[in-house]
C-alpha positions as CSV (number, residue, x, y, z in Angstrom):
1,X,0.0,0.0,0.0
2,X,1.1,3.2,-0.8
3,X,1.5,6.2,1.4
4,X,1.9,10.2,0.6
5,X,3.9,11.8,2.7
6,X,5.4,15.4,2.9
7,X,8.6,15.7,1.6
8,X,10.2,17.8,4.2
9,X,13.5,19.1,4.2
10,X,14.7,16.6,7.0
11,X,13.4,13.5,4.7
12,X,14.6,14.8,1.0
13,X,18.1,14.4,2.9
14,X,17.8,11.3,4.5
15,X,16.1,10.0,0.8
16,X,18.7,12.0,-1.3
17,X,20.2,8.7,-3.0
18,X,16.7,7.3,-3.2
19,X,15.5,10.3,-5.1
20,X,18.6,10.5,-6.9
21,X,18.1,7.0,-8.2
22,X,14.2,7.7,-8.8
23,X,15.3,11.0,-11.0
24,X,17.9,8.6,-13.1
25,X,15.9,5.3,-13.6
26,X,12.7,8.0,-15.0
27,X,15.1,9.8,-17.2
28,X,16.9,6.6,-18.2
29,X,12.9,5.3,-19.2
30,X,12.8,8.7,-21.5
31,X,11.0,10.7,-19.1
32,X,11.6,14.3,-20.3
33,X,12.0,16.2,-16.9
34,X,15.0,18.2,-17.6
35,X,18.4,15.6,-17.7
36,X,19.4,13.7,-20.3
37,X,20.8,10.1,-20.1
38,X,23.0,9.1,-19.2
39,X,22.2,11.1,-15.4
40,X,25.4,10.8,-13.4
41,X,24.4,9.9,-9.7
42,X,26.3,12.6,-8.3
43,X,24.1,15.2,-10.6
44,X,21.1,13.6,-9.4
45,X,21.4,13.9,-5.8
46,X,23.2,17.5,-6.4
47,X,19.6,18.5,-7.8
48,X,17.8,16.6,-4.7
49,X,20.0,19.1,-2.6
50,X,19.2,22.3,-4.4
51,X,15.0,21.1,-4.0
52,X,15.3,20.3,-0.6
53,X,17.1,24.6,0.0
54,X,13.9,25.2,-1.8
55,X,11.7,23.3,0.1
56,X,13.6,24.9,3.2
57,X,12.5,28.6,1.6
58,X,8.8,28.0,1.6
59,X,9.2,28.3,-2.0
60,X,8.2,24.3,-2.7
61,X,6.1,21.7,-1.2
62,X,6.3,18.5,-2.1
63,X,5.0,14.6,-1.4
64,X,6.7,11.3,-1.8
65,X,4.5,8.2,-2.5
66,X,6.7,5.7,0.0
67,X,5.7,2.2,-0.4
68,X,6.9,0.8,3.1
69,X,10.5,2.1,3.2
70,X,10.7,1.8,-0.9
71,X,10.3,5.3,-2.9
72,X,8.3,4.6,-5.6
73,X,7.3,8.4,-6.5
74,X,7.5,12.3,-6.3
75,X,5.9,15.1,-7.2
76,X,6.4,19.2,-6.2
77,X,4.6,22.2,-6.2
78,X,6.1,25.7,-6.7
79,X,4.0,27.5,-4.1
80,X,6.0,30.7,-4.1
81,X,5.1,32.5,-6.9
82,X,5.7,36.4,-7.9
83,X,3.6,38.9,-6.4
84,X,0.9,39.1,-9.2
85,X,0.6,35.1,-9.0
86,X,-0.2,34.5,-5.4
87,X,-3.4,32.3,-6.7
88,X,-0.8,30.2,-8.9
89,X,1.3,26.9,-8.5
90,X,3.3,25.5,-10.8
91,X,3.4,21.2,-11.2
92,X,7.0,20.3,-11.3
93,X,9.1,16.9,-10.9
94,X,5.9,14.1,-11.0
95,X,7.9,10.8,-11.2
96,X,6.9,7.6,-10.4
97,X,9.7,4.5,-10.4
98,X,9.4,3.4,-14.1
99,X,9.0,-0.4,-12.7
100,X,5.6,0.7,-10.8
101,X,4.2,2.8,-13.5
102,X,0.4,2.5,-14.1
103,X,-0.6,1.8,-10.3
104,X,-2.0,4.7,-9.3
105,X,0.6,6.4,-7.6
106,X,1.0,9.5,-10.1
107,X,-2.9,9.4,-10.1
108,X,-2.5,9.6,-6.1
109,X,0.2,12.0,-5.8
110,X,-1.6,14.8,-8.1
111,X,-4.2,14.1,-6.1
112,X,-2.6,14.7,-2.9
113,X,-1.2,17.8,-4.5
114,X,-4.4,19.4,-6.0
115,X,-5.9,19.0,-2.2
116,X,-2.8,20.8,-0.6
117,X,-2.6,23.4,-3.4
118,X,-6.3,24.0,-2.4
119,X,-5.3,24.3,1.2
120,X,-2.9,27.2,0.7
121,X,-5.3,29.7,-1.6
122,X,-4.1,28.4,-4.8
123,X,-6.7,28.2,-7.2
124,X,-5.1,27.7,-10.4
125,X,-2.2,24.7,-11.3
126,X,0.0,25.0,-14.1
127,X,3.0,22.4,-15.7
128,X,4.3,21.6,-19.2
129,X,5.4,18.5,-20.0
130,X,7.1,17.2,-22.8
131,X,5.7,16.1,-26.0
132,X,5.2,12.0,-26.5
133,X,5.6,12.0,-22.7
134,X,3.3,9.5,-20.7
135,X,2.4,11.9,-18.5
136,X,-0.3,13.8,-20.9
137,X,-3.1,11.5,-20.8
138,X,-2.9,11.5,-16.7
139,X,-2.8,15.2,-16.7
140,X,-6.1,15.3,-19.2
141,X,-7.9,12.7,-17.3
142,X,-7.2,15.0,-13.9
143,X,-8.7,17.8,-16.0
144,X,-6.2,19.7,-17.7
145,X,-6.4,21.8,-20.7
146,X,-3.8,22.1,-23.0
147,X,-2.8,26.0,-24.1
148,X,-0.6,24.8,-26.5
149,X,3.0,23.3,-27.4
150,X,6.3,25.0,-28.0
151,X,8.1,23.4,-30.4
152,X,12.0,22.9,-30.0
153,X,11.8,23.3,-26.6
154,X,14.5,20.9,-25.1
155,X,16.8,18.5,-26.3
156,X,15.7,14.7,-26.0
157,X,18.2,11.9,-24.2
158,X,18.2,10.5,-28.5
159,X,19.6,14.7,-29.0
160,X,16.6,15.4,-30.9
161,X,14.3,18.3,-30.1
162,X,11.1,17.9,-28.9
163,X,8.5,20.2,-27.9
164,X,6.9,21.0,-24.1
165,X,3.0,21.3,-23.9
166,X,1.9,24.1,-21.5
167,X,-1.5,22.9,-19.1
168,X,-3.3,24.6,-16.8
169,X,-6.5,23.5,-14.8
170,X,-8.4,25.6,-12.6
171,X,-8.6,23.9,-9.2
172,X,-10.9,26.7,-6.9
């Protein structure tokens, strides 16, 4: 059974090498969330470090989806948005372990995340994602509308470019 749990700054550290590897076997599975493969260890966890200052600023919230001691997913919402966007979050870093994929647990942690989001005045969620990635037909079935897609936005893990679709989806 899978549990959601905060992702304070006190367990990001203790689960650094955990996230690490979660971050490098998604990315290593295609996932476009910023790295490219191969994803050194060391760069993985360095990321894990510079979230968990973040989280320590109030400018993040996050949740882990901890089956028993295992890690088998993330996800994290920027909270702290500019002055003009108080009412905003923005969806960043939804993984789930490729090997437990299509359980539920991205399902759960959005979920988890929609709820909290609500909780702290937020009333609109934003993310992009990148084209051909799985994670499209979970953010549509959780109700999000696609603005539209910018094309060339990142390089692939093959060195191709692909495009990032902007979504949004009015939560309050």
């Amino acid at each position: 059974m899978v549990e959601i749990v905060d992702a304070t700054t006190e367990l990001v550290k203790a689960r650094l090498t955990a996230l690490g590897g979660l971050l490098g076997a998604c990315v290593a599975a295609g996932a476009g969330v910023g790295f490219v493969a191969p994803l050194a260890p060391a760069e993985a966890e360095a990321y894990w470090r510079r979230m968990r200052d973040r989280l320590a600023d109030g400018e993040l919230m996050g949740w882990l989806a901890l089956d028993g001691t295992e890690l088998a997913g993330c996800v994290f919402l920027i909270a702290g948005m500019m002055p003009n966007q108080p009412h905003r979050g923005e969806v960043m870093k939804l993984l789930v372990d490729p090997a437990r994929q299509r359980q539920g647990i991205a399902t759960a942690l959005m979920e988890h995340l929609e709820v909290s989001a609500r909780a702290i005045g937020k009333t609109l969620l934003t993310l992009d994602t990148a084209e051909g990635d799985n994670g499209i037909h979970l953010y549509r079935r959780l109700g999000f509308q696609t603005v539209g897609v910018i094309p060339g936005y990142a390089r692939a893990g093959d060195g191709s470019m692909r495009g990032t679709i902007l979504m949004y989806k009015p939560i309050g």
